[in-house]
N, C-alpha and C positions, 0 to 999 in steps of 0.2 A: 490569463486565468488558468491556462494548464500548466504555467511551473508552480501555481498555490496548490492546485489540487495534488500536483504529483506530492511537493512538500509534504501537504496534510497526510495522504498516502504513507510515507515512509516517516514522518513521525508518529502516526496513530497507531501503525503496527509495531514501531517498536517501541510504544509504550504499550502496547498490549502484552510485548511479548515480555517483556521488562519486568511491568508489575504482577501478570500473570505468572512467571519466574517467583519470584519473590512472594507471591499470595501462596505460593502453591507449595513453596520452601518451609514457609510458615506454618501454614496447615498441617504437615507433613510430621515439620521438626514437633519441638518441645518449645521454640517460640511462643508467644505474641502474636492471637491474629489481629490483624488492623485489617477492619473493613474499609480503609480510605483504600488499600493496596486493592482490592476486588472493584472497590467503586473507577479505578483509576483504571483498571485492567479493560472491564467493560466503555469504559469510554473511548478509548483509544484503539479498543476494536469496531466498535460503533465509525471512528472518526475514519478510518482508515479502509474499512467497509465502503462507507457512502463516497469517500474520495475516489478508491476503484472503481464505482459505478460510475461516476461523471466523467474518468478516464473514458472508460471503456465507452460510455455514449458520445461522447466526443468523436472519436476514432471512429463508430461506426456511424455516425452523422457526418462526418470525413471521403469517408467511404476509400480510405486510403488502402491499396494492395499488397503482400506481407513484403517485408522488406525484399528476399530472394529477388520476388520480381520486378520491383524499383531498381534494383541495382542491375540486373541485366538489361531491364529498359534504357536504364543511363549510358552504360558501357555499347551498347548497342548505335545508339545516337552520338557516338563521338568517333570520329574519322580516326585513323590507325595508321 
């Protein structure tokens, strides 16, 4: 369940960052707004949002310690 979430994660944003690009080019320019580009911008920030948060509750329901100290713990535990 945490390689879907990360997935959603980095697809949500960068469809946010995508069509929010492109809603905002539009806007902007002398284009065509297309509200589907705003609809699409907001959802994949939306998706990308709640993906973060189930990251991050994960990890602290984990209670896993920041990397730095994992890896001195490891290297610490292995004979030289």
């Amino acid at each position: 369940m945490r390689k879907l979430s990360a997935l959603g994660c980095i697809v949500g944003f960068g469809a946010f960052w995508v069509y929010g690009y492109i809603a905002l080019s539009s806007a902007m320019g002398q284009h065509d707004v297309h509200t589907m580009n705003f609809v699409l911008c907001a959802l994949g920030l939306f998706v990308g949002v709640i993906s973060w948060a189930y990251i991050e509750r994960d990890q602290r329901r984990r209670k896993l310690p920041p990397a730095r100290a994992r890896l001195e713990e490891e290297l610490a535990e292995e004979p030289v």
